[in-house]
N, C-alpha and C positions, 0 to 999 in steps of 0.2 A: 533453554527454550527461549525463542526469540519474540521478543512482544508477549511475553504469555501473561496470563492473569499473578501468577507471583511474582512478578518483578516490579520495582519501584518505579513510580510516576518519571525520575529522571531515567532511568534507563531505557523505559519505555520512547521517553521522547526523542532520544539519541537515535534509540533504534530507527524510527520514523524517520529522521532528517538524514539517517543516514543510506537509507532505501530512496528515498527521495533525490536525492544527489546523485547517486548509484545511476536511477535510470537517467538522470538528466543528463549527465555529463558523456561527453565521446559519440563514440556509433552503437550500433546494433543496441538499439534501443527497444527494440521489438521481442529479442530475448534476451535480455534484465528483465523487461512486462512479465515475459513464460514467464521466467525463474521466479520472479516475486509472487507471481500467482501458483506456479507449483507446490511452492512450502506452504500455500493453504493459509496464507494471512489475511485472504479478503476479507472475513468473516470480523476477523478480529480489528480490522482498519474502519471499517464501516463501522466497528461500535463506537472507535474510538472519533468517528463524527458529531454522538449522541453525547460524549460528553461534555459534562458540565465547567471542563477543563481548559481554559483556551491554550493552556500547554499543551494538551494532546491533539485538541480538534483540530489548527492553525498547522500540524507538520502533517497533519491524517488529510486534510485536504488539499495540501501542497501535493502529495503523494497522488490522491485519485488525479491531481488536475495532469500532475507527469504522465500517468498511468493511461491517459485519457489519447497522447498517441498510438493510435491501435490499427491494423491492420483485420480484416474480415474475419482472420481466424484469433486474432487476439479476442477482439469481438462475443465471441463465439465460449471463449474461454470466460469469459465475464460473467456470461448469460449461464455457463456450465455453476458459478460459484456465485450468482444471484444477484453480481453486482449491476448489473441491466437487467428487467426483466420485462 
């Protein structure tokens, strides 16, 4: 399970910077956005903003700020999984 609640603080952070990188680097940046919002992580990236962690919070909002080039229907997909509302 990727980011999931049993996995360790470092693995989790790897995870994030490594999503993060993913959509920033190259083209088609628009679907990496799908694809990281398909596997249903929003939920679990937005917590990782609340925490008390600057290990997790600091790659959790690198991520939303990558995540943040969006086209209308990206958009859409956000507001579908609560990350705009």
């Amino acid at each position: 399970m990727l980011i999931g609640e049993s996995n360790t603080p470092d693995s989790i952070v790897e995870s994030i910077w490594a999503l993060s990188f993913y959509i920033e680097m190259g083209d088609e940046k628009e679907k990496k956005i799908r694809y990281v919002l398909d596997l249903g992580l929003a939920p679990r990236i937005l917590d990782l903003l609340d925490s008390d962690s600057n290990e997790c919070m600091m790659p959790a909002s690198r991520l939303i700020m990558n995540m943040t080039y969006a086209t209308r229907d990206t958009v859409r997909r956000y507001y579908n999984v609560n990350i705009v509302r």
